[in-house]
C-alpha positions as CSV (number, residue, x, y, z in Angstrom):
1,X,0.0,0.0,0.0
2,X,2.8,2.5,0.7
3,X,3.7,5.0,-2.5
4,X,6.5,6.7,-2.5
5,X,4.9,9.6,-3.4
6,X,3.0,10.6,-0.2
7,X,4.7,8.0,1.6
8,X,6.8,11.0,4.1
9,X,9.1,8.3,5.6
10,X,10.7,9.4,1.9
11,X,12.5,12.6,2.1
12,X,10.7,14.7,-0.7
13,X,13.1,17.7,-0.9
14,X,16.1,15.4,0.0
15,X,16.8,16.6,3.7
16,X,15.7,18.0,6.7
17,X,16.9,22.1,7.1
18,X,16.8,24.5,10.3
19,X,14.6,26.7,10.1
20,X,15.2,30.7,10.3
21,X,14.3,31.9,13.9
22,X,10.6,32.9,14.4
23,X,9.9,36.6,14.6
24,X,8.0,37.5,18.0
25,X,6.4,40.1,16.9
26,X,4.8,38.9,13.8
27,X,1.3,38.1,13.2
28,X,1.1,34.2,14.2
29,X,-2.7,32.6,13.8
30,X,-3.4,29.6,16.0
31,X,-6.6,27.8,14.0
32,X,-8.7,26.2,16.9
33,X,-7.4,28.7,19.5
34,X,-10.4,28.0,21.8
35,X,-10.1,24.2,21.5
36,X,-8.0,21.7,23.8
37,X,-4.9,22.0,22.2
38,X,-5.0,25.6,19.9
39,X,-5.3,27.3,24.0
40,X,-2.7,25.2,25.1
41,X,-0.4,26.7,22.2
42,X,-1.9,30.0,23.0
43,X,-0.6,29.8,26.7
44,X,2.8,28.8,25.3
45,X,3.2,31.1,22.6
46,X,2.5,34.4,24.9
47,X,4.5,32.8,27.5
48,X,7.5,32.9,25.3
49,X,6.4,36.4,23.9
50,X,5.1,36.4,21.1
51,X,2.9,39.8,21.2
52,X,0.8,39.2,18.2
53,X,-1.2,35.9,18.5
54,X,-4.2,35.7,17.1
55,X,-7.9,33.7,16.6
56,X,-11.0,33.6,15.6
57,X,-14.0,31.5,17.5
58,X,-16.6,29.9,14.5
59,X,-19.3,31.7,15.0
60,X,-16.9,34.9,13.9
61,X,-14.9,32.5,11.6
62,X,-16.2,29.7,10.2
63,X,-13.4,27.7,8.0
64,X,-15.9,25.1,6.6
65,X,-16.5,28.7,4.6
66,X,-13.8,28.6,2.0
67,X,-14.6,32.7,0.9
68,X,-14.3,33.9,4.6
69,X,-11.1,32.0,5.5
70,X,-9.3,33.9,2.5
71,X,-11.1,37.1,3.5
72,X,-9.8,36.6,7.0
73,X,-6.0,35.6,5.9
74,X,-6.4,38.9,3.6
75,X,-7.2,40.8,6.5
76,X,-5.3,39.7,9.1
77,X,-2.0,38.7,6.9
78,X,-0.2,36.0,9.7
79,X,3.3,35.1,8.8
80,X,3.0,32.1,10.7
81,X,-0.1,29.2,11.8
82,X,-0.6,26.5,13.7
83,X,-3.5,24.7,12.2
84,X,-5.0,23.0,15.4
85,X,-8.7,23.6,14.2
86,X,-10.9,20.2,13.5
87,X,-13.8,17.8,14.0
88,X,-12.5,15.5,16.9
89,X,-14.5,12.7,18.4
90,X,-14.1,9.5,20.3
91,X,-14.8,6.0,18.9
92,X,-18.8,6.8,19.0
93,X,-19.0,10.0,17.5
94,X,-16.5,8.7,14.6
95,X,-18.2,5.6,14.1
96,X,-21.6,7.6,13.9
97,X,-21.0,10.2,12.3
98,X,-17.8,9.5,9.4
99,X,-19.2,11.2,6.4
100,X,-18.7,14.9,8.9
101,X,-15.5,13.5,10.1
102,X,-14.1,13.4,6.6
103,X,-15.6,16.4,4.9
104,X,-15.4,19.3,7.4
105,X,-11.7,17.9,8.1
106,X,-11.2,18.1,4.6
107,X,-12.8,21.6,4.2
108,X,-11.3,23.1,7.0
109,X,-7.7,22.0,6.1
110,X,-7.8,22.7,2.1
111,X,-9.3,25.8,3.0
112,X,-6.8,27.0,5.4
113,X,-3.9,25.6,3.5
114,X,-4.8,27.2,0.5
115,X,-5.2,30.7,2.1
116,X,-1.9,30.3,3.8
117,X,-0.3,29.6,0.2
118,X,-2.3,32.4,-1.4
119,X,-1.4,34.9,1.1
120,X,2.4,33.4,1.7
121,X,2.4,32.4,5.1
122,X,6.0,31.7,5.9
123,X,6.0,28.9,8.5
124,X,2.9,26.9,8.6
125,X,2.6,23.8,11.3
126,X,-0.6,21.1,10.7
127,X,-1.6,18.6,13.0
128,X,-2.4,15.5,12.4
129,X,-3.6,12.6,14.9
130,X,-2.0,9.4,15.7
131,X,-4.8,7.3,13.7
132,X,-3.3,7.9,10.8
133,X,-1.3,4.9,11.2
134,X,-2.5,1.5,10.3
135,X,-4.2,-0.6,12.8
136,X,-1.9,-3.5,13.4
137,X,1.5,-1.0,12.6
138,X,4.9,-2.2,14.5
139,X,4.6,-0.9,18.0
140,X,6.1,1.8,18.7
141,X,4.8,3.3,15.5
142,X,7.8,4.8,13.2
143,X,6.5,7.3,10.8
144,X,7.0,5.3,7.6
145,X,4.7,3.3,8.8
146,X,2.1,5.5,7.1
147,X,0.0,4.2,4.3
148,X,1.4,0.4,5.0
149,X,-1.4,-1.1,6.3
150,X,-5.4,-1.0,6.7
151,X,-6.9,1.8,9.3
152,X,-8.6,1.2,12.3
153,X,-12.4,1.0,10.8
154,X,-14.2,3.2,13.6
155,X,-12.0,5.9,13.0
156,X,-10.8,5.6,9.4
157,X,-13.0,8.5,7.9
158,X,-11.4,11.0,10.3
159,X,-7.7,9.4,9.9
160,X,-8.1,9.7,6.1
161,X,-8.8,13.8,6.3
162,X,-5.5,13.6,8.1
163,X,-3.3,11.8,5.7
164,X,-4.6,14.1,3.1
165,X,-3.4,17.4,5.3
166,X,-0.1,15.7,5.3
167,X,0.2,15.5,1.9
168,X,-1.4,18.9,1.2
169,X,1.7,19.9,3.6
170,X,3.9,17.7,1.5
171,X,2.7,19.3,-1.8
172,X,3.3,23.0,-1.0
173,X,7.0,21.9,-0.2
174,X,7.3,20.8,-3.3
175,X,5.4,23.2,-5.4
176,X,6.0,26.2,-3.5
177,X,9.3,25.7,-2.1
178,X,7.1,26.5,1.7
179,X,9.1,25.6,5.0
180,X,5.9,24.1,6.4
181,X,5.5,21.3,8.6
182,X,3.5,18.5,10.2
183,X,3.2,17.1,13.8
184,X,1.3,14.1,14.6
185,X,0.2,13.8,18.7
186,X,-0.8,10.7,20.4
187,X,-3.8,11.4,22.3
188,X,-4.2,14.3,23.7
189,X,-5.9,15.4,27.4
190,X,-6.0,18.5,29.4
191,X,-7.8,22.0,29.9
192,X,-10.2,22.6,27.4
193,X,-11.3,19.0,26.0
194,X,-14.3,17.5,25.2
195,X,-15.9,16.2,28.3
196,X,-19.0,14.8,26.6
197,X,-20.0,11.4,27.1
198,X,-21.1,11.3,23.7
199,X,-18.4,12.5,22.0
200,X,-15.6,13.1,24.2
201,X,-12.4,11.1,23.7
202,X,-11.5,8.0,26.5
203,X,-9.6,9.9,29.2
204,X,-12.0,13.4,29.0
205,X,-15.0,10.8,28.8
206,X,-13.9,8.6,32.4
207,X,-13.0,11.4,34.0
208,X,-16.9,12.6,33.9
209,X,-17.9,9.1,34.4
210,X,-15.9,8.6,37.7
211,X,-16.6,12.0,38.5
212,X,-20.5,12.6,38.3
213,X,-20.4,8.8,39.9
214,X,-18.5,9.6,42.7
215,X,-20.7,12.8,43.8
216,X,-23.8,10.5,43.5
217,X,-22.3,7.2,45.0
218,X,-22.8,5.2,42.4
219,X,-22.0,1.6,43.1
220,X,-20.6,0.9,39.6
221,X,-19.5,2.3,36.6
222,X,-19.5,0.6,32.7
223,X,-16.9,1.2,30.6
224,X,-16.9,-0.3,26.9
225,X,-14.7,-3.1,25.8
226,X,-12.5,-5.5,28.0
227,X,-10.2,-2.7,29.7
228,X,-7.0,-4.3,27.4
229,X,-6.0,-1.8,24.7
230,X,-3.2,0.1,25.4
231,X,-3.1,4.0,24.8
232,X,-0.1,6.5,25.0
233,X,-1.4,10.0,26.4
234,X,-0.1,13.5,26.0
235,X,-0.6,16.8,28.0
236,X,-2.2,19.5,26.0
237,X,0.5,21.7,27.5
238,X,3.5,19.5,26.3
239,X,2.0,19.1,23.2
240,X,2.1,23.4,22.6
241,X,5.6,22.9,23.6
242,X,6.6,20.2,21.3
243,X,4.7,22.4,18.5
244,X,7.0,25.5,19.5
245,X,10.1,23.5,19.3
246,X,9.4,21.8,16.0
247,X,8.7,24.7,14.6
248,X,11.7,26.7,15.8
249,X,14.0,23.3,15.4
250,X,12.8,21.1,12.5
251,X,11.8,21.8,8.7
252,X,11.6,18.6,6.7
253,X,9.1,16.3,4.7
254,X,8.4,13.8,6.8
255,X,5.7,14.2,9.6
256,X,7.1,14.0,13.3
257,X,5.2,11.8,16.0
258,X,4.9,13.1,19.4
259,X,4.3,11.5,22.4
260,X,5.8,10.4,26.1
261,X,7.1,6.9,24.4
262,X,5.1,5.3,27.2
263,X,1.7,3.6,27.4
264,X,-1.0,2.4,29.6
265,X,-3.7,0.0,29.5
266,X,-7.4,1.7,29.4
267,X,-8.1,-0.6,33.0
268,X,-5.2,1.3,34.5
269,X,-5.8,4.4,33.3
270,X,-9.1,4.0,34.3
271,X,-8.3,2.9,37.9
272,X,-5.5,5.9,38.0
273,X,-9.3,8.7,37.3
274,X,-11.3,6.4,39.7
275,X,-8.5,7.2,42.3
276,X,-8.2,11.3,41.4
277,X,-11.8,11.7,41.3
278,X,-12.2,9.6,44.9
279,X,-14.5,7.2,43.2
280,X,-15.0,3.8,45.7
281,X,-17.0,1.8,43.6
282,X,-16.9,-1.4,41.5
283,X,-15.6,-0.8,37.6
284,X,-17.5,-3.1,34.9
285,X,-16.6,-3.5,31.8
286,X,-18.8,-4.1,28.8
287,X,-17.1,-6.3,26.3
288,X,-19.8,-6.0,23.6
289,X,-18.8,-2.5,22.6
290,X,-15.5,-2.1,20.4
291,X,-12.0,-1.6,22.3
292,X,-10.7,-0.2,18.9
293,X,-6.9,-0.5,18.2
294,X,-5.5,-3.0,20.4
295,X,-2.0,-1.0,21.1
296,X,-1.3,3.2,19.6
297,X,2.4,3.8,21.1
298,X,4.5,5.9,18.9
299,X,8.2,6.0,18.5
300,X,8.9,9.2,19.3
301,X,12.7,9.1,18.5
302,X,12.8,11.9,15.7
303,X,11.5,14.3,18.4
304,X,14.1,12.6,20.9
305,X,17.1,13.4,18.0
306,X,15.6,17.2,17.9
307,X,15.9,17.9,21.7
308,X,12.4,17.4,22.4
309,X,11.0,15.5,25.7
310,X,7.7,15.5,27.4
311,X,7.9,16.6,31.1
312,X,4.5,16.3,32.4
313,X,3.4,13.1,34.2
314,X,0.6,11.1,33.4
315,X,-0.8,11.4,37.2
316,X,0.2,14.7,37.3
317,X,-1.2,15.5,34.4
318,X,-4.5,14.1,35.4
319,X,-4.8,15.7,38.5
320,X,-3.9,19.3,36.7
321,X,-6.8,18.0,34.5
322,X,-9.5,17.0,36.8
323,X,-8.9,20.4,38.8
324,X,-9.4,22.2,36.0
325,X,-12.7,20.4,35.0
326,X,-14.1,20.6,38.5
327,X,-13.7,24.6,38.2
328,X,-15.4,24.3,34.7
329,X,-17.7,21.4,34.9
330,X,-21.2,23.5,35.0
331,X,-19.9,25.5,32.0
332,X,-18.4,22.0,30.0
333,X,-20.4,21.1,26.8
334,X,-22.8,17.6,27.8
């Protein structure tokens, strides 16, 4: 299946370069600034200075709207972006709903891609999602593992818009000689996710489980599947850091994986909320509902060989998370 035209584990310009430093003071647009992890680059951005940061929400922007996203670039002229804006769901909403996954993914990248070119952004950073990667890749996952193997079904509609935003990234190398990039995060957790229990991703979606169980002792709580898949998760505040370093560190073909290089089962990580949120009860698990990939750990040794290392612990990490969600919880989406 691999083609060794979009295939990035072959070097389409030859070789990686270093990038020229990023100005400060320019006009740098984070896509999905509200969302779990465009804030978290938003945080980390002003916090190393940058004075001009900028976003829009959707109901003032929406990118799905090809003729407003040029009208915005126009306006607002960015010399650099982070495109962090999509459609993100858990195994439910994806499986449910695929034919949104793949077209406002689609829309939202080509459109914002295509202004960037148009208007000559100089440094442009796309983020992808570790489903790209085939279902049964080698474990870790290298990034020429890409395109060698079938996707994970529930999520394949969603993973596809990726793989295409990789390539568009590709392409504008190529064609327009652009110093862009493209980072692909394991899964993500932190201030600002989707707490839904419809739509939420697995660790957002337990930690309201456990939660609303342990204020209304609640004898049990169901998860779905058999508790066995093993998942690799990322603070949303690493992440903006890894994003700031690429971009300052790395310019090359290839898409870059980032993660901790370490994974959990979904029964431990679950047992690791039920402790944070003080939940005493009994954990079932239903094993009629899908457990999806069976292992997602990336090999995160490019980012190791560019100076890059996450620092935040998983249990530290969830206990900065739950806090943050019991300050927010009335205000979360359901």
């Amino acid at each position: 299946m691999a083609s060794g035209l979009i295939s990035p584990s072959v070097a389409v310009d030859g070789v990686e370069y270093t990038p020229a430093p990023l100005d400060h003071t320019a006009t740098f647009y984070v896509a999905g600034h509200r969302g779990l992890v465009g804030s978290a680059i938003v945080r980390r951005l002003e916090a190393a200075g940058f004075t001009s940061v900028v976003g829009r929400v959707s109901a003032d922007l929406d990118l799905k709207d090809r003729d407003a996203t040029f009208a915005f670039f126009a306006e607002t002229k960015p010399r650099y972006v982070v495109l962090a804006a999509a459609k993100v769901g858990g195994i439910l909403a994806n499986s449910t709903y695929p034919v949104d996954f793949l077209s406002d993914n689609i829309r939202i990248q080509t459109n914002v891609i295509d202004a960037a070119i148009a208007h000559d952004v100089e440094r442009l950073l796309f983020l992808g999602s570790s489903c790209i990667y085939p279902k049964f890749a080698p474990q870790p996952i290298p990034e020429d593992s890409l395109l060698t193997g079938h996707l994970e079904p529930t999520n394949d509609a969603y993973a596809i818009a990726k793989i295409a935003g990789i390539l568009h990234i590709q392409a504008a190398r190529r064609q327009y000689g652009k110093a862009w990039i493209s980072a692909m995060p394991t899964n993500l957790y932190g201030p600002h996710d989707n707490f839904s229990l419809r739509g939420s991703h697995v660790l957002p979606a337990l930690i309201r489980r456990y939660d609303e169980a342990a204020r209304s002792g609640a004898p049990t709580v169901t998860n779905w599947g058999t508790g066995t898949p093993r998942r690799e998760f990322l603070h949303a505040d690493d992440m903006a850091d890894a994003c700031l370093h690429l971009l300052e560190h790395y310019d090359g073909p290839s898409q870059v994986n980032v993660g901790t290089g370490t994974d959990v089962t979904i029964k431990e990580i679950a047992e690791t909320i039920a402790q944070v949120t003080g939940f005493a009860g009994r954990t079932e698990w239903d094993t009629t509902k899908p457990d999806g990939t069976p292992q997602k750990l990336l090999d995160v040794s490019h980012l190791t060989r560019l100076g890059w290392t996450a620092q935040i612990s998983l249990e530290e990490g969830l206990r900065r998370t739950y806090a943050w969600y019991q300050e927010n919880v009335e205000a979360l989406r359901d």
